[in-house]
C-alpha positions as CSV (number, residue, x, y, z in Angstrom):
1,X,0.0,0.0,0.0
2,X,1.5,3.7,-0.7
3,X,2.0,5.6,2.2
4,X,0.2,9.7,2.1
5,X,3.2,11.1,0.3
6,X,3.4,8.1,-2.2
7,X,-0.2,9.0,-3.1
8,X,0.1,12.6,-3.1
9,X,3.6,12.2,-5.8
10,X,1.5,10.1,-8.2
11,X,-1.2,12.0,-7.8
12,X,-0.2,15.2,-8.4
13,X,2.0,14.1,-11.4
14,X,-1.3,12.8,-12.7
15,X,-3.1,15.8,-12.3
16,X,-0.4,17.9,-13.9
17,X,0.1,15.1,-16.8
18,X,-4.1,15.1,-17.7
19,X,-4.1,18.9,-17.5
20,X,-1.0,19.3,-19.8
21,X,-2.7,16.7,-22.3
22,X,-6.6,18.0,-22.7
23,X,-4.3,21.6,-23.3
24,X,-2.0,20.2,-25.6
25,X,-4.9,18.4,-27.3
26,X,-7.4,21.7,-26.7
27,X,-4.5,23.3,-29.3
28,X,-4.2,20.7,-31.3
29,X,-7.7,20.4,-32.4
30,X,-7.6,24.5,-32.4
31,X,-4.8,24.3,-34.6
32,X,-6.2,22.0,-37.1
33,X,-9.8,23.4,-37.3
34,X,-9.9,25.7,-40.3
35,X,-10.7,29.6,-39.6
36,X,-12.0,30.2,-42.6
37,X,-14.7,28.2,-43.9
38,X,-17.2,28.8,-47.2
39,X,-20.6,29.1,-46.0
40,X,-22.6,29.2,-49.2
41,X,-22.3,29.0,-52.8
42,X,-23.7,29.4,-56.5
43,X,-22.4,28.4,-59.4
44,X,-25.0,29.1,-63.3
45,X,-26.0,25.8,-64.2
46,X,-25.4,27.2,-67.7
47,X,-21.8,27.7,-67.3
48,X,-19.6,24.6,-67.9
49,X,-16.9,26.4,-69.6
50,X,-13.1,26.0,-67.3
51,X,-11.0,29.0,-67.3
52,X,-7.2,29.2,-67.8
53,X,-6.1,32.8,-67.1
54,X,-7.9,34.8,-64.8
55,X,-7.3,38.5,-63.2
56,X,-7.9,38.5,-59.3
57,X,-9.1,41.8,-57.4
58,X,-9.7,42.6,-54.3
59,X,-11.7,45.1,-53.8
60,X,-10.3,47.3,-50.6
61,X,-8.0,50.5,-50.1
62,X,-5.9,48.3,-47.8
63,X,-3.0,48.5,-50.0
64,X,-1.6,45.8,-47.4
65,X,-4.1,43.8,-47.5
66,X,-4.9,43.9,-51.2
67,X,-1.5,42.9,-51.9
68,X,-1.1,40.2,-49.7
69,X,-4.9,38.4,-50.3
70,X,-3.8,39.0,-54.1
71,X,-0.7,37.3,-54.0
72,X,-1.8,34.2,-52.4
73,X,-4.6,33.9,-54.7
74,X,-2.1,34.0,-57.3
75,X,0.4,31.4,-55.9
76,X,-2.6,28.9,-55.3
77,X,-3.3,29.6,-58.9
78,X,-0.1,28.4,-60.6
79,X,0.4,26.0,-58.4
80,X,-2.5,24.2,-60.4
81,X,-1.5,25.8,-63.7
82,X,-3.4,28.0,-64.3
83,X,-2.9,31.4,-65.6
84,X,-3.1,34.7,-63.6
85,X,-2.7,38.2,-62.9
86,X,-3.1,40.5,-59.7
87,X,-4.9,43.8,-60.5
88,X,-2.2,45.6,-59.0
89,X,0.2,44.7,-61.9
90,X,-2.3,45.5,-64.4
91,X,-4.6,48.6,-62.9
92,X,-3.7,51.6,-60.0
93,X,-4.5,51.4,-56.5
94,X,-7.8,53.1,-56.8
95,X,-8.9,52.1,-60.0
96,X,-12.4,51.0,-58.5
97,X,-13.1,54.4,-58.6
98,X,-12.8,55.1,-62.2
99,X,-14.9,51.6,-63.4
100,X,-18.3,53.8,-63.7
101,X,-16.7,56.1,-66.3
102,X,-14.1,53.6,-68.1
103,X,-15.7,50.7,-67.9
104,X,-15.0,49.8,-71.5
105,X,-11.2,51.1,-70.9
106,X,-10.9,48.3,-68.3
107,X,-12.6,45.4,-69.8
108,X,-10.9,46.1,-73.1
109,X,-7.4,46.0,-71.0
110,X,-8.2,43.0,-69.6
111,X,-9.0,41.1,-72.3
112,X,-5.9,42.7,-73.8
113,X,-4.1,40.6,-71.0
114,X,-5.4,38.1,-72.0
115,X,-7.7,37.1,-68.8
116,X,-10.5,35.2,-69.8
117,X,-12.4,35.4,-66.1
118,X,-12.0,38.0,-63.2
119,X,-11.9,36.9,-59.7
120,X,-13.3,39.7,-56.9
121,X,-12.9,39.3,-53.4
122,X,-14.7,41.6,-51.3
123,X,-15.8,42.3,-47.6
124,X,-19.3,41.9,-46.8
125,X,-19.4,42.4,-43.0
126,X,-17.3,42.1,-39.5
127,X,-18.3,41.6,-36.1
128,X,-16.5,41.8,-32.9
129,X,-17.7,40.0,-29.6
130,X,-16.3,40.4,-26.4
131,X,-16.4,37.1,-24.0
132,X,-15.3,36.3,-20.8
133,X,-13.4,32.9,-20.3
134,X,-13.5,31.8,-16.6
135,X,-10.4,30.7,-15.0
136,X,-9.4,27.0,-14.6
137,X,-7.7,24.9,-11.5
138,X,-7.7,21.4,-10.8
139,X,-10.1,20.1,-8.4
140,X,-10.2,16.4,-7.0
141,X,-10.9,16.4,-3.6
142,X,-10.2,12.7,-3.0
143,X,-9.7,11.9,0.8
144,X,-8.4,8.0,-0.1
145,X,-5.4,9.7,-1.4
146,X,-4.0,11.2,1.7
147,X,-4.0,14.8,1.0
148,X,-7.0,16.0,2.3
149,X,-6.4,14.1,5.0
150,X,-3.9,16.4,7.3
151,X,-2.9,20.2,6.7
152,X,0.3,19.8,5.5
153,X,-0.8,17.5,2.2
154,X,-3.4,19.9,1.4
155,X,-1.1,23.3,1.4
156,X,1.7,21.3,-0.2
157,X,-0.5,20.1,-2.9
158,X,-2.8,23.2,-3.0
159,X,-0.1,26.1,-2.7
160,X,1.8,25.0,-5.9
161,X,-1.1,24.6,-8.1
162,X,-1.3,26.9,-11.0
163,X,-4.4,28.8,-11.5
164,X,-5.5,30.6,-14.1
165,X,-7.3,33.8,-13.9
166,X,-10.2,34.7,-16.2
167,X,-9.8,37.3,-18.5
168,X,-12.0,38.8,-21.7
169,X,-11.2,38.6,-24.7
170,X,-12.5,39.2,-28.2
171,X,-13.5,37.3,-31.0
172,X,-13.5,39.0,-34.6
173,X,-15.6,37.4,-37.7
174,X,-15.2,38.5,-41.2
175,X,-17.6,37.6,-44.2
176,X,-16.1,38.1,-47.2
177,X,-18.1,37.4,-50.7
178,X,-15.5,35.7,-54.1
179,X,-17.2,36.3,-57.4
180,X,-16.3,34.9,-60.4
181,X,-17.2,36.5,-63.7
182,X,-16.5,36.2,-67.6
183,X,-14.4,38.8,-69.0
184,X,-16.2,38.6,-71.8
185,X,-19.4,38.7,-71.1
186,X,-19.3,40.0,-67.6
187,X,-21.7,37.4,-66.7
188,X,-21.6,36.2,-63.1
189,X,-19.9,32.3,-63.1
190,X,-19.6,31.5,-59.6
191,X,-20.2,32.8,-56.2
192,X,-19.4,32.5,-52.6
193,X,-19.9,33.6,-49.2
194,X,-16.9,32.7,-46.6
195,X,-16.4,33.4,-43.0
196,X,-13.9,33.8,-41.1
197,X,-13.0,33.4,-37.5
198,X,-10.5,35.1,-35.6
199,X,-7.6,35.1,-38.1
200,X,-3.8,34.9,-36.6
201,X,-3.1,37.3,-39.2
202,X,-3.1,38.9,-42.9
203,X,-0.5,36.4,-43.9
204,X,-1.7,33.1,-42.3
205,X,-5.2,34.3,-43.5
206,X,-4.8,34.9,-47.1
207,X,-2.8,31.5,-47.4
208,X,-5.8,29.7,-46.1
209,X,-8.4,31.4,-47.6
210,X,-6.6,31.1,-51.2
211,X,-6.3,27.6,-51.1
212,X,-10.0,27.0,-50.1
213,X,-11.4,29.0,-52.7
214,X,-8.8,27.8,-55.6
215,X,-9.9,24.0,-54.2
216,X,-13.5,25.3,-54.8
217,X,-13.5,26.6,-58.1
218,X,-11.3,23.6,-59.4
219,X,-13.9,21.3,-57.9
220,X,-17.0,23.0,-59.7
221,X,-14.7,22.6,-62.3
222,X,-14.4,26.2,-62.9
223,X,-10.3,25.7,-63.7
């Protein structure tokens, strides 16, 4: 039989062991759940043409942004061969502005390009909640293993416990819309709604959300 400190060594290594695990695994599953995820979609059931060489814009003053969402988009798109251009090698910053005016100018430059498709990405909404998330200690107040039973067990188990406070914190949602249209006609291909949940970053962000749209449109068979 173990003696009081016996139990209280194995069971406070067991305690520290379970909590370390359901953390490591709590990240884990974090990690691995995608934060951006496509919520809805359309695609004309009279379009079955695939496109080869398409221009991507999104459609912000973020010049950050912009770049960085465009160049993802483009990467994703060689990497499964297919042709592409960012608008920000073919147009100005701010040439949104100037589509109700030259709107012929543009379409005639892009064909000129040689994009057969355009690719829009644009922000629909954002939200922002604040939560509170309660602190956390272990509890296991288990006379059979000795320390409950005396003062000394209990303040040498309970003083070095770590405890968490609670804090707030807060959670920001994007929901972006990806719109697909033929540069020749201007008719709308393809459409899609996307959320996305408390992105690291613009980087990590873009890289995601470029690969699941790309793995979209090549499975409608779009590219």
């Amino acid at each position: 039989m173990l003696s009081n400190h016996q139990q209280f060594s194995f069971m406070r290594k067991y305690y520290s062991y379970s909590a370390f695990l359901s953390l490591l695994l709590s990240g884990i599953l974090y990690a691995c759940a995608p934060s951006t995820q496509i919520t809805a979609s359309w695609h004309d059931p009279d379009t079955d043409a695939e496109y080869n060489n398409l221009l991507v814009a999104a459609l912000t003053h973020n010049l950050e942004a912009k770049s960085t969402v465009e160049g993802e988009l483009v990467v994703a798109l060689q990497n499964e061969e297919v042709g592409v251009t960012n608008s920000g090698k073919l147009f100005a910053p701010n040439f949104t502005k100037d589509i109700a005016e030259d709107k012929e100018k543009l379409l005639a430059k892009i064909r000129e390009n040689g994009n057969d498709a355009i690719l829009t990405i644009a922000l629909l909404d954002q939200k922002t909640e604040t939560r509170y998330v309660p602190g956390a200690a272990t509890y296991a107040p288990t006379v059979s293993f000795g320390f409950y039973g005396g003062f000394y067990n209990y303040y040498n188990y309970r003083y070095p416990a770590v405890y968490d406070p609670g804090y707030y914190t807060q959670d920001k949602t994007y929901f972006l819309e990806t719109n697909l249209y033929d540069a020749e006609t201007e008719k709308l291909l393809w459409s899609a709604q996307s959320r996305t949940y408390n992105p690291i970053d613009i980087d990590s962000f873009s890289e995601e959300f470029a690969g699941i749209i790309v793995a979209r449109l090549k499975k409608e068979g779009l590219i």
